[in-house]
Structures are given as C-alpha cells and as structure tokens.
C-alpha positions as CSV (number, residue, x, y, z in Angstrom):
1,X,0.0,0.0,0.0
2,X,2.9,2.5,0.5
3,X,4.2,1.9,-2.7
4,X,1.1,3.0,-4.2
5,X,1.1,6.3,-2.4
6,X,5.2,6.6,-3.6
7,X,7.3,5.6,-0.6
8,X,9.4,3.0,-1.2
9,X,9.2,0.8,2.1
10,X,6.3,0.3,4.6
11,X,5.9,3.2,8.0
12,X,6.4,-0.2,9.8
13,X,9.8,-0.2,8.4
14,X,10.9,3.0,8.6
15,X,13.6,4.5,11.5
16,X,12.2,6.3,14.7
17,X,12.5,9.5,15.0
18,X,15.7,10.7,16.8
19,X,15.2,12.1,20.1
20,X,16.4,16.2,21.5
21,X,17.1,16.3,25.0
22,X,16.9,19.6,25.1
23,X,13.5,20.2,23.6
24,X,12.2,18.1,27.2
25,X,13.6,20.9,29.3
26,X,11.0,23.4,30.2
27,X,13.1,27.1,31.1
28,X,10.1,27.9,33.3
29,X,7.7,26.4,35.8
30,X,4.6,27.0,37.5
31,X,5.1,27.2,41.2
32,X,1.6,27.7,43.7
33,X,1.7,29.2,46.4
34,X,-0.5,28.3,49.1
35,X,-1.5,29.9,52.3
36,X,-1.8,27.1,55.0
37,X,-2.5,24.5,52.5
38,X,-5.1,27.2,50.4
39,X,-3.7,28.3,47.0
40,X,-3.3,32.0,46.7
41,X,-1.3,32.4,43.6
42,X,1.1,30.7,40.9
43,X,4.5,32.0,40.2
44,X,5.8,31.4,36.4
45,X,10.0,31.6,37.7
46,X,13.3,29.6,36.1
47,X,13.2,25.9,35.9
48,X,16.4,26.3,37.8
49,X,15.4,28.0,40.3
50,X,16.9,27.6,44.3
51,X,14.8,27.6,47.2
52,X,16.2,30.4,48.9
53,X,15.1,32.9,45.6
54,X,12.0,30.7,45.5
55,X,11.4,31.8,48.8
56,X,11.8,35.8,48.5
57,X,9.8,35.7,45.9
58,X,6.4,34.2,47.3
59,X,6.8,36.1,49.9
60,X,7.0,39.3,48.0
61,X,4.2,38.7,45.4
62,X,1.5,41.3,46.4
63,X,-1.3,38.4,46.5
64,X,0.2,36.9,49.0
65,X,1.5,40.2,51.1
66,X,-2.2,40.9,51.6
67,X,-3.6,37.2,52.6
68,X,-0.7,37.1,55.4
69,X,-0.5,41.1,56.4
70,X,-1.2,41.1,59.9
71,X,-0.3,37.6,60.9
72,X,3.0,35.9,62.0
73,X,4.7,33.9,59.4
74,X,5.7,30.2,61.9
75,X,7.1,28.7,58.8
76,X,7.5,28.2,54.8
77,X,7.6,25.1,53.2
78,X,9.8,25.0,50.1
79,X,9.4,22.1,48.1
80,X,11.9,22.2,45.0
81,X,10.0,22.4,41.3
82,X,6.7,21.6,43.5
83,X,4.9,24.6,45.6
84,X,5.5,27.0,48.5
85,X,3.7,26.5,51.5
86,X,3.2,29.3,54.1
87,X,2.3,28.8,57.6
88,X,0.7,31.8,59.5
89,X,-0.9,32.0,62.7
C-alpha cells in the first residue's frame, strides 16, 4: 500500500525519529503558592530556580503580602519544582 502512495518501504519499516534532550527541558515552571495548604497564587519563575530565591519571591508577590499582612509567618515550606507553602498564625 505505500508503494502505491510513492514511498518505497512500509511506516512499519521506517527508522524512529531521533530524540532532542533539550527540547524536554522546560526554562520555566509554574510554582503555587498556598497559604496554610489554600492556594493564593502561581509564580511562572526559572526551571532552575533555588529555594532560597524561591522563597523571596512568594513572599513578596503582592497576592500573598495581603492574605498574610497582619499575621506571624511560623514557617515556609519550600518544596523544590513543587509549591510554596506558608504557615501563618
């Protein structure tokens, strides 16, 4: 049947494409950011990101400035590539 359409072997036959690692590398990520376990935001940062930047920067996006002013901060969860987590009380 391929033959009839021009190609000379069968799509069964023919090689796999070859693969690019670096087309499966994403240069940014989606981050929540939740408020005791309540999402308040996303942040779109670097795929490479480190916790400690990870960390300045939830805390100084202005959604989440307002859902904590007033309260104490107790902790913040970091979870590499996953989510921030912020414990007030």
């Amino acid at each position: 049947m391929g033959e009839a359409l021009g190609h000379a072997n069968y799509l069964a036959y023919e090689a796999w494409p070859a693969d690019d690692e670096g087309l499966l590398k994403a240069e940014e990520i989606e981050i929540p950011v939740q408020i005791n376990g309540k999402l308040k935001t996303k942040l779109t940062v670097p795929a490479e990101i480190d916790e400690a930047t990870l960390k300045t920067l939830a805390l100084a996006d202005a959604k989440v400035r307002a859902a904590i002013e007033g309260k104490q901060v107790k902790k913040v969860i970091v979870v590499p590539r996953k989510l921030v987590n912020v414990v007030v009380g």
